[in-house]
N, C-alpha and C positions, 0 to 999 in steps of 0.2 A: 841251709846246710845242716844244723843244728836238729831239725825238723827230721831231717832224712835221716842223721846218725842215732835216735833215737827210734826209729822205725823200723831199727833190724833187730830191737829185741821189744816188740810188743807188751804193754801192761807194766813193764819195768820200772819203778822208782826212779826219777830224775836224779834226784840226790844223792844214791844209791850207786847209780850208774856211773856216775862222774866221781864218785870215793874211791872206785873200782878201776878209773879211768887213771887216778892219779897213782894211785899203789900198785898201778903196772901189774894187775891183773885181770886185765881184757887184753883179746890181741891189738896188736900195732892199728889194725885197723880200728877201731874202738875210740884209741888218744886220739888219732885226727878230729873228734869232736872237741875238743881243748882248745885249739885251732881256731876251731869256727866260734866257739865260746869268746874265745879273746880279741877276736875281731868281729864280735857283734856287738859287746861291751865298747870295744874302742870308738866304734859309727857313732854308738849312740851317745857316747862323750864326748866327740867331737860336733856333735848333732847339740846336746844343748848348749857348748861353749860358742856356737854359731850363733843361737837360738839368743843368750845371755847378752853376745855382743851388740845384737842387731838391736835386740830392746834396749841395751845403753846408749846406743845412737843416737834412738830416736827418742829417748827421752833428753838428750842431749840436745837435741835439733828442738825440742819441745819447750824445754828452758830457753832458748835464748830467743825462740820465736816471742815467744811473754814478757822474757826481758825487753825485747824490742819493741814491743805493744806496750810495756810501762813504760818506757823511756818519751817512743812517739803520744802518749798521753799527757805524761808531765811536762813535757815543753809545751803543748798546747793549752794545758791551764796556766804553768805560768806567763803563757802570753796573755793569756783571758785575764788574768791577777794584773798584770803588768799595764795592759790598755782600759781594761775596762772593771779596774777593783771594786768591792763592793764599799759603799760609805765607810768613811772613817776607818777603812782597814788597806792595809799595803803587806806585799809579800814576795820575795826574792830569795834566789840562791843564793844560797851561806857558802861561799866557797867554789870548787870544783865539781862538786857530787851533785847531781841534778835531784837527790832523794833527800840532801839537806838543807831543809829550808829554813828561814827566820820571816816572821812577822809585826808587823806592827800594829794595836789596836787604839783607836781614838776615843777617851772617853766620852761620851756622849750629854749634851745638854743636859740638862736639870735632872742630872746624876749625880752624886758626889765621887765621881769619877770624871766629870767633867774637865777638860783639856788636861789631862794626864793620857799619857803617852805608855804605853803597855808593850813590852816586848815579850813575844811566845816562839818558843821554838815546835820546829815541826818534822818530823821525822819519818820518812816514808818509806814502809817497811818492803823486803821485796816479794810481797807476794799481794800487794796492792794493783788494782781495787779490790779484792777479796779479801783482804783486812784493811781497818781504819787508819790513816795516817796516826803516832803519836805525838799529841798538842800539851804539853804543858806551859804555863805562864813562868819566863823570867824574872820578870819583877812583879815584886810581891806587891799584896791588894788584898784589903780587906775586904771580904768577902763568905757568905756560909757555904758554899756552894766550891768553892777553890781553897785548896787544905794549902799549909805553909810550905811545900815544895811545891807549889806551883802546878799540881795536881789537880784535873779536874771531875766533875760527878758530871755526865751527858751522855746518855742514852746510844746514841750517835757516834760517839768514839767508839762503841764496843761492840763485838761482834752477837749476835741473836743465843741462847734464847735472852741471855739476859739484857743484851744493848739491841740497838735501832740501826746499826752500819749495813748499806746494802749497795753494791758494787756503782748502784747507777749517782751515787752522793760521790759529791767532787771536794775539794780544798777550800772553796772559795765556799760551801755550803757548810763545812765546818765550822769556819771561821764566822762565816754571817751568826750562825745556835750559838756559838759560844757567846758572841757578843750579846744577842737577844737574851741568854742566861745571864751574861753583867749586868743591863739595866735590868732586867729581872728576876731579882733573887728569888728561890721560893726555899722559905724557912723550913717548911712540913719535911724534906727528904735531905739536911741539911749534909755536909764532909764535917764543919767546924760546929760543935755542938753549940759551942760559947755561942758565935758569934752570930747564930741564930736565933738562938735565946734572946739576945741584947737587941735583935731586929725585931721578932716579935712582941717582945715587954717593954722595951727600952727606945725605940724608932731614932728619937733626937740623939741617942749617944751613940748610935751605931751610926747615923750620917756624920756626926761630928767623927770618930775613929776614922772611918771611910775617909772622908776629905783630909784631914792629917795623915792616913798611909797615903796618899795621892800625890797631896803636894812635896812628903817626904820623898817619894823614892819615883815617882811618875812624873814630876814637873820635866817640862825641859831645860831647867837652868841645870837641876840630877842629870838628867839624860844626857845634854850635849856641851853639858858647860867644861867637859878635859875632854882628852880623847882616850876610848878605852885601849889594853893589851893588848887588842889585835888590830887595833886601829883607828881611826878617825869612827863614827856612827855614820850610818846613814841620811840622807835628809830627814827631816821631821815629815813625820804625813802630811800636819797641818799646812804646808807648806807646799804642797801638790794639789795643785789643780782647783785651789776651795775644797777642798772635801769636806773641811769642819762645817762650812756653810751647808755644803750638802747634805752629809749628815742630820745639821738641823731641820734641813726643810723637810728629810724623809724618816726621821725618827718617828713609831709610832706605827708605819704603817708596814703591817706582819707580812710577810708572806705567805699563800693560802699554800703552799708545798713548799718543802727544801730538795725534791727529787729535782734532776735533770733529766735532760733526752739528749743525749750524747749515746750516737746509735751504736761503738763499738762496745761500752757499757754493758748494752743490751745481747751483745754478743760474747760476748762471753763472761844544878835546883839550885833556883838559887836559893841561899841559904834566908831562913825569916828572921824576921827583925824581932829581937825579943821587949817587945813594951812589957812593962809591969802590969798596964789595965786587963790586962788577957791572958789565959794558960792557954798552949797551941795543944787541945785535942781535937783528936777526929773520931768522926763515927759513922760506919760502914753504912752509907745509902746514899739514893743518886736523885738527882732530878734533872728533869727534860720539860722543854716546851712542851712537847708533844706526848709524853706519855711517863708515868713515874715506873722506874724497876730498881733492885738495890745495886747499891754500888759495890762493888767489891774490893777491897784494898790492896795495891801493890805494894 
């Protein structure tokens, strides 16, 4: 209409026409373009409030389809944690929230971590697997590699370019690296500058520190000897199924991947203890089994 009411005066300025339109100096027939003006304005307003809604929809429908694909994945690992955990490690919901979880780690044989008991929390963000669950250590452990909040350096927790996290890595693969990074500290890409130093130059007094933070704060007579604020503890790991034994018999031998094949994958603090032998610094860089990148600090 718009089109036609501009066609009775050829060559004419739009802008022009419509100034003339309003100042009621064209005839009567002229303003019915005002008309169509304001009801083509109005289509097309209502055309993108249409437009707005529908893509809120169905991003609506797209959020909870993913929520429902994280949910149906987290129950099926922690079935897999629950029936078939990896050595020396156990892992259950904290609670009601199927994205809060709490673990336990076993320290392992001719570790000075050995039969200390490690509690980690785990936190599972909601746009997982496409971010790394958050793992930090509850109880403190000396270590170069785990800063005094309970903070870890592992490639794997962090998202590319600078971490190793890739959708098809599950919880239970987390937890196995982390552990393989306890029994294997590596000094060169340390969190705790001290406490790397003291492992490279010093071996006998960083296992001797080691085994004293262990039996301090990691025995289980620490762990289950009251009951904590929210409650009674958990069983002790060691206490399920042999694991400890188990553990022993498979400590040692590495994994040749930490990848899964879980086909939907593919489809789409506590506070540190302050000893006098030690000043808690840290310093920015990471290390991984599988490959060194810097740490960045939170």
């Amino acid at each position: 209409m718009r089109g036609d009411v501009f066609a009775r005066r050829p060559g004419a300025d739009s802008g022009l026409v419509w100034a003339e339109v309003h100042q009621g100096q064209l005839p009567a027939l002229w303003r019915g373009g005002e008309v169509a003006l304001l009801s083509a304005c109005l289509y097309s307003f209502v055309k993108a409030l249409e437009t707005y809604q529908n893509a809120k929809v169905e991003a609506s429908r797209a959020h909870l389809f993913t929520a429902m694909q994280r949910a149906s994945r987290l129950k099926r690992e922690l079935h897999l944690l629950t029936t078939q955990p990896p050595p020396g490690i156990t892992c259950w919901q904290n609670g009601s929230r199927i994205d809060d979880l709490q673990a336990q780690m076993l320290g392992s044989a001719d570790t000075p971590y050995e039969k200390g008991i490690f509690n980690l929390e785990v936190v599972v963000p909601e746009r997982y697997p496409f971010e790394p669950p958050k793992i930090r250590f509850l109880t403190p452990i000396y270590h170069p590699n785990i800063d005094s909040a309970g903070r870890i350096c592992l490639d794997v927790l962090r998202l590319p370019p600078k971490g190793a996290w890739r959708p098809s890595l599950n919880i239970a693969t987390l937890l196995t690296s982390i552990q393989i990074l306890m029994n294997e500290p590596n000094p060169d890409d340390p969190l705790m500058a001290d406490i790397s130093s003291e492992y490279k130059y010093n071996k006998q007094t960083f296992l001797k520190n080691a085994r004293q933070w262990t039996e301090k704060y990691a025995s289980q007579t620490t762990m289950y000897g009251s009951k904590s604020a929210d409650g009674p503890h958990p069983p002790c790991i060691c206490m399920r199924g042999g694991i400890h034994q188990q553990r022993r018999r498979s400590f040692g031998k590495i994994i040749p991947t930490l990848e899964t094949t879980d086909e939907e994958n593919h489809q789409s603090a506590a506070n540190p203890p302050k000893d006098s032998h030690i000043s808690q610094k840290r310093k920015g860089s990471s290390i991984s089994g599988l490959s060194k990148r810097p740490c960045s600090e939170t």
